[in-house]
C-alpha positions in Angstrom: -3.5 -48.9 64.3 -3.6 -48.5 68.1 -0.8 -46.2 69.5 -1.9 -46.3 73.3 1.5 -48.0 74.6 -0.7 -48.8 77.5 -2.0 -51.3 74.7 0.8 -52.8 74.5 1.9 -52.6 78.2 -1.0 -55.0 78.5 0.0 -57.7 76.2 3.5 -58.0 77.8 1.1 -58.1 81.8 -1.2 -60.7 79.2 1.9 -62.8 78.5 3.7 -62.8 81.5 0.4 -63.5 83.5 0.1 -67.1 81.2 3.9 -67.7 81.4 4.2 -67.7 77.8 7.7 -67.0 76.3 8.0 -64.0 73.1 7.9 -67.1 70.8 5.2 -69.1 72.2 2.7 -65.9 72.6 3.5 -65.0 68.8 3.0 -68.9 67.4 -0.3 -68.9 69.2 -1.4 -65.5 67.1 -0.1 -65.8 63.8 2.6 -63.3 64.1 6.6 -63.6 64.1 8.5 -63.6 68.0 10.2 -60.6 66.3 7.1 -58.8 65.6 6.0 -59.3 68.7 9.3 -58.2 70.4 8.7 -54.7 68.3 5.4 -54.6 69.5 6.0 -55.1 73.6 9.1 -52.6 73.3 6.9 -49.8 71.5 8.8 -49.8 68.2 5.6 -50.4 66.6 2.2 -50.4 66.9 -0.7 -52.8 67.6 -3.2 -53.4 65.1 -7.2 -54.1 65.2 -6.1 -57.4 63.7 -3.8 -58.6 66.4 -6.1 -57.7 68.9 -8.9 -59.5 67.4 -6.7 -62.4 67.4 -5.3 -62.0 70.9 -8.6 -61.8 71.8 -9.8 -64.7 70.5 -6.8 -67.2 71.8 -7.0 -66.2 74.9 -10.5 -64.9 75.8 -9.6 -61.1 76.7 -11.9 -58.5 76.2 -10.6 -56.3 73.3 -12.0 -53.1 75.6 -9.6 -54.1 78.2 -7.1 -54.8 76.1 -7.1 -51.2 74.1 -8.5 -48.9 76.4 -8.3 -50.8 79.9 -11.0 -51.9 82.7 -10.8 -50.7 86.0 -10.9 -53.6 87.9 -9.9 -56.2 85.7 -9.4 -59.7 87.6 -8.4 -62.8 86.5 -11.5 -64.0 85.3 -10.6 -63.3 82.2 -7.9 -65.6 82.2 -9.8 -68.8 83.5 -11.0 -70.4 80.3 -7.8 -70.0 78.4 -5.9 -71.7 81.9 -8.6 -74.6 81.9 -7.7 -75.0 78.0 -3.9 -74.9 78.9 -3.7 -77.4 82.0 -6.4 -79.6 80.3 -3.6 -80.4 76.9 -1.1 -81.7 80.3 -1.8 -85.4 81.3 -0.8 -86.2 85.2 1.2 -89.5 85.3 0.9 -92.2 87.7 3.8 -94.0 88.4 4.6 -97.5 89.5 5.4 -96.7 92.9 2.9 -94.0 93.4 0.4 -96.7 92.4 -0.5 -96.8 96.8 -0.8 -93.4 97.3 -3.2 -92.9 94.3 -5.8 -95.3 95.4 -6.4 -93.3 98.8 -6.2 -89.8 97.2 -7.5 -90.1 93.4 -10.5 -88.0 94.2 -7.9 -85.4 95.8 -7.2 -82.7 93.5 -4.9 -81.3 95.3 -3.0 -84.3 95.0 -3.9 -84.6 91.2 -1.6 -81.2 91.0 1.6 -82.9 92.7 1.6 -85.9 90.1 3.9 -84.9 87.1 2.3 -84.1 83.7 3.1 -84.8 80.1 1.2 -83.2 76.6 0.5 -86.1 74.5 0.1 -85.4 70.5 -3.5 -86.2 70.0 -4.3 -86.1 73.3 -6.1 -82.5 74.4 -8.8 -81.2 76.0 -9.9 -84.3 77.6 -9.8 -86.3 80.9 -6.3 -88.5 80.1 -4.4 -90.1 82.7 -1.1 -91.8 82.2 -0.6 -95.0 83.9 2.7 -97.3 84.3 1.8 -101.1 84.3 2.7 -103.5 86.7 3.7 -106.8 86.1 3.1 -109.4 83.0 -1.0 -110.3 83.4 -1.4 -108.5 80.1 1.6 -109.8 78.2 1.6 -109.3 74.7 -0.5 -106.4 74.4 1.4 -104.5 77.3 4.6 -104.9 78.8 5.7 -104.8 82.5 6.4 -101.2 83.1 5.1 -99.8 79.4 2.8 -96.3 79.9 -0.5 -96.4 78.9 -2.6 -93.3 77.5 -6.2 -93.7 79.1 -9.4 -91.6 79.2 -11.9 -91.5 81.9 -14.6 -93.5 81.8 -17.8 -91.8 83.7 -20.5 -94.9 82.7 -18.8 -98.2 83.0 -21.9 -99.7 82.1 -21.4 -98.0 78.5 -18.0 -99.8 77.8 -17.8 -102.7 75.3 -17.2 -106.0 76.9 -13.3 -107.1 76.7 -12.3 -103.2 76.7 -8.7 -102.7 78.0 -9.0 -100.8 80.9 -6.6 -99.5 84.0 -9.2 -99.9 87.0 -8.8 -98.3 90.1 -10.1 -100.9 93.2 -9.7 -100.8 97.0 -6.9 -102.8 96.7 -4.9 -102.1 93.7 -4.8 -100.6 90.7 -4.7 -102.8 87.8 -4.7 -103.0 83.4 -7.3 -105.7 82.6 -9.7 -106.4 80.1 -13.6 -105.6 81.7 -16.7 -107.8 80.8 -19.8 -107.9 82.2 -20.9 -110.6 84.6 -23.8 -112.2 82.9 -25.5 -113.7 86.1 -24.3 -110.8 88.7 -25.2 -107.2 86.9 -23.6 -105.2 89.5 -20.1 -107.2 89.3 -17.2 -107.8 86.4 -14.9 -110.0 85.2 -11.1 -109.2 85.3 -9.6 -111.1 82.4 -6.0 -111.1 81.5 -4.5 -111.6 78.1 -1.8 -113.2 79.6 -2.9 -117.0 79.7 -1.1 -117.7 82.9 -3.4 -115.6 84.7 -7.1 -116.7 85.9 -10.1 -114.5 85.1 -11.4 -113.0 88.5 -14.9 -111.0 89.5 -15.1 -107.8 91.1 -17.9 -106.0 92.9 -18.6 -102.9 91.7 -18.6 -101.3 94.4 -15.1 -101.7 95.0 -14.0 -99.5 91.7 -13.0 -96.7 92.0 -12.2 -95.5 88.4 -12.2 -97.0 85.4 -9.5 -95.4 83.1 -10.2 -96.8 79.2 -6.9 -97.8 77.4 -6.4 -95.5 74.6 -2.6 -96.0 73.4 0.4 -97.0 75.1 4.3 -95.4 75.2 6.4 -98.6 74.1 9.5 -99.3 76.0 10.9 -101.4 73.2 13.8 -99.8 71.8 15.2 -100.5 68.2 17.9 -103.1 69.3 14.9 -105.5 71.4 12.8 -104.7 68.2 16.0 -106.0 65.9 16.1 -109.3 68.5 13.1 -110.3 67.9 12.5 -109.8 64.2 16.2 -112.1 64.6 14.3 -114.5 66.6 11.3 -114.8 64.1 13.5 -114.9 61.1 15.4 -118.0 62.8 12.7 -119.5 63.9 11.3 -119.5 59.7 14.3 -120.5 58.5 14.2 -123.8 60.8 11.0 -124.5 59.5 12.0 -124.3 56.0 14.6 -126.0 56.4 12.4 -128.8 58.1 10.0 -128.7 55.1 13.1 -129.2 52.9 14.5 -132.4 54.9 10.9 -133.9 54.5 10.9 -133.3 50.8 14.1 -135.1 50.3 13.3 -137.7 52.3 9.6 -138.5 51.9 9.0 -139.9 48.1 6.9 -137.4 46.6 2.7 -138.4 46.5 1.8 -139.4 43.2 
């Protein structure tokens, strides 16, 4: 055991320093939040096997951490912060839709967006997107979030990929294929028939964001409607097949 309290003066600084509540600290090392409350008010005493595991999580020097470094910085913190931010996925709104196309290389405007953590989506480059309008009716609906991940070679994508793509003029969910006679353009094609297919340079992308999953806005009473809808629409038709059958003679 390590009795230094200056140990343990250092895991509070550690915690505060991430903004990690008692709880969240102690889920992310294996121990109780009561445990760790003992710990940080010197009723007990840290062990070699907590400060293995504190420094493991969150990349902390176990000399710092039991004796102390003069001149400890916040290098130490970096990777753990990069780790954090990275599991939080910005969101680009409808409306914010203008402003993103002349500052999405803008990291400092990257930071103002708001940001969600996704289940299943860490520790990569995700960017939420809102859709506008109906072009890609029924696979996404007017308004529905879509989960996407960066794509850094759009010549790597598979033809008819769903993509959010980021143009001079808009930004807009479509599905990408090559242009067989024009290398260094692509075709736009919506899955909503109404809409025509449409080329684009390439240099006039900006980003190409790959569809990954979406956030559906259809809520258990639209889902009941429609399963209503399908069920009516069935029973019509076997009720059609029924009217046939009595009045056709049957095929011998």
């Amino acid at each position: 055991m390590i009795s230094n309290n200056s140990s343990t003066n250092r895991v509070t600084a550690l915690r505060e320093k991430l903004n990690l509540s008692q709880q969240e600290f102690a889920d992310k090392i294996g121990i109780t939040q009561g445990a760790l409350s003992q710990l940080e008010s010197g009723k007990s005493t840290l062990s070699l096997s907590t400060i293995t595991k504190i420094s493991k999580e969150f990349n902390v020097d176990c000399n710092w951490l039991i004796l102390g470094i003069e001149g400890y910085d916040d290098s130490h913190f970096q990777n753990y912060q990069k780790v954090l931010e990275s599991s939080f996925i910005p969101l680009v709104k409808e409306e914010a839709h203008a402003g993103y196309i002349d500052q999405c290389s803008d990291e400092g405007y990257i930071n103002t967006l708001d940001v969600y953590k996704i289940p299943g989506f860490e520790n990569g480059n995700y960017r939420l997107f809102e859709v506008e309008g109906d072009s890609m009716l029924p696979t996404i609906r007017p308004r529905e979030t879509v989960i996407t991940e960066q794509v850094k070679d759009i010549i790597q994508l598979e033809n008819g990929s769903v993509c959010v793509v980021v143009t001079k003029d808009g930004i807009v969910a479509k599905r990408l294929f090559r242009h067989e006679t024009t290398p260094v353009s692509y075709l736009f094609k919506s899955d909503n028939p109404e809409y025509k297919t449409y080329t684009i340079h390439a240099d006039d992308i900006l980003e190409v964001w790959h569809v990954k999953a979406k956030i559906s806005s259809i809520t258990d009473q639209e889902s009941y409607i429609q399963n209503q809808r399908f069920q009516s629409i069935e029973d019509e038709i076997r009720q059609l097949k029924e009217h046939i059958n009595r009045v056709l003679p049957p095929q011998t």
